[in-house]
C-alpha positions, -999 to +999 in steps of 0.1 A: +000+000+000+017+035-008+021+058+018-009+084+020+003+120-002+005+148+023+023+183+020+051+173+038+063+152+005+082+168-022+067+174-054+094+150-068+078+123-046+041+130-056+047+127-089+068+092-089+038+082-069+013+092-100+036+081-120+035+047-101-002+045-101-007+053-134-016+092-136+002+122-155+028+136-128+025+172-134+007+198-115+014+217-086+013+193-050-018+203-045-033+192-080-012+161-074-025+154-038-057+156-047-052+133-083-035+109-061-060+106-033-089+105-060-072+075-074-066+054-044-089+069-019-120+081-035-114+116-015-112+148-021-097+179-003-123+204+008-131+225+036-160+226+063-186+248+059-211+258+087-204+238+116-223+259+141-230+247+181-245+263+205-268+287+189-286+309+206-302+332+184-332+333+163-322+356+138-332+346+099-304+360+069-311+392+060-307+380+021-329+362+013-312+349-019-281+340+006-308+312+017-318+301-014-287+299-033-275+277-004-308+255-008-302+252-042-263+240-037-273+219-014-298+199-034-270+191-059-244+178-031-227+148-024-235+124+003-205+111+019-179+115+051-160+145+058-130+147+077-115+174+098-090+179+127-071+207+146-042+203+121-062+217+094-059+181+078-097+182+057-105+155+032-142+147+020-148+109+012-179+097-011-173+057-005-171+058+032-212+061+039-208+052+073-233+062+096-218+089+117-247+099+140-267+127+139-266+166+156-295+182+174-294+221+175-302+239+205-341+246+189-347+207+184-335+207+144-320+170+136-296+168+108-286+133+087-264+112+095-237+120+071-217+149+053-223+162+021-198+178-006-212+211-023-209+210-060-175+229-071-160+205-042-143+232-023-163+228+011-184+197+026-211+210+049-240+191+074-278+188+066-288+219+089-265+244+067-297+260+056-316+256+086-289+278+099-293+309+075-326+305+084-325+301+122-296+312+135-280+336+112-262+357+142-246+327+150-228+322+120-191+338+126-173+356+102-151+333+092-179+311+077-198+339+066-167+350+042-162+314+031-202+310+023-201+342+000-170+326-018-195+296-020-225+320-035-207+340-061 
């Protein structure tokens, strides 16, 4: 089994390891990272989106488009299993359906019980991402708020 690609390889190492398995070895790491995990892992590198806990207001998006643009992403995503740690270290897998459990919000809203890949496959989000735009907007940091309109343009 070949070692799993990571940033701390050189790019001269990524691309004997396409080469090994059979894909074109150019690209920068990244491109090559994610080729390469494709191949063997069925996984793809993307970011969480709208992981919110504790929410305490009840505060609806101002925009309403916001809300529906989301809605409409949402219906075209991916089920699967994301991945996500302190080290940054996020990777979005369609083959691994596990069940994963489900989360309750603080207002009673149950979500699935998996991930799911927003088309573009730049960020994975959880079943309530619309619920919160439409429930607990003021909850929503910054942060997420700047990714989502990245999402929406």
């Amino acid at each position: 089994m070949l070692k799993r690609p990571d940033m701390s390889m050189s790019k001269t190492e990524l691309k004997q390891m396409a080469e090994k398995i059979g894909l074109p070895n150019n690209g920068t790491k990244e491109q090559l990272i994610e080729a390469i995990d494709s191949e063997l892992y069925d996984c793809v590198h993307a970011e969480p989106l709208l992981y919110i806990y504790g929410c305490k207001s009840k505060t609806r998006c101002p925009d309403e488009s916001k809300i529906q643009k989301l809605a409409d992403l949402f219906k075209r995503s991916q089920k699967g299993l994301g991945n996500y740690d302190a080290k940054k270290n996020y990777e979005f897998r369609t083959t691994n359906n596990r069940y994963m459990g489900h989360h309750v919000c603080s207002c009673g809203e149950r979500s699935s019980s998996c991930d799911y890949l927003l088309p573009g496959n730049k960020y994975f989000t959880n079943s309530l991402c619309v619920h919160y735009l439409e429930c607990h907007y003021d909850d929503i940091n910054k942060t997420e708020l700047a990714k989502l309109d990245n999402l929406l343009k």
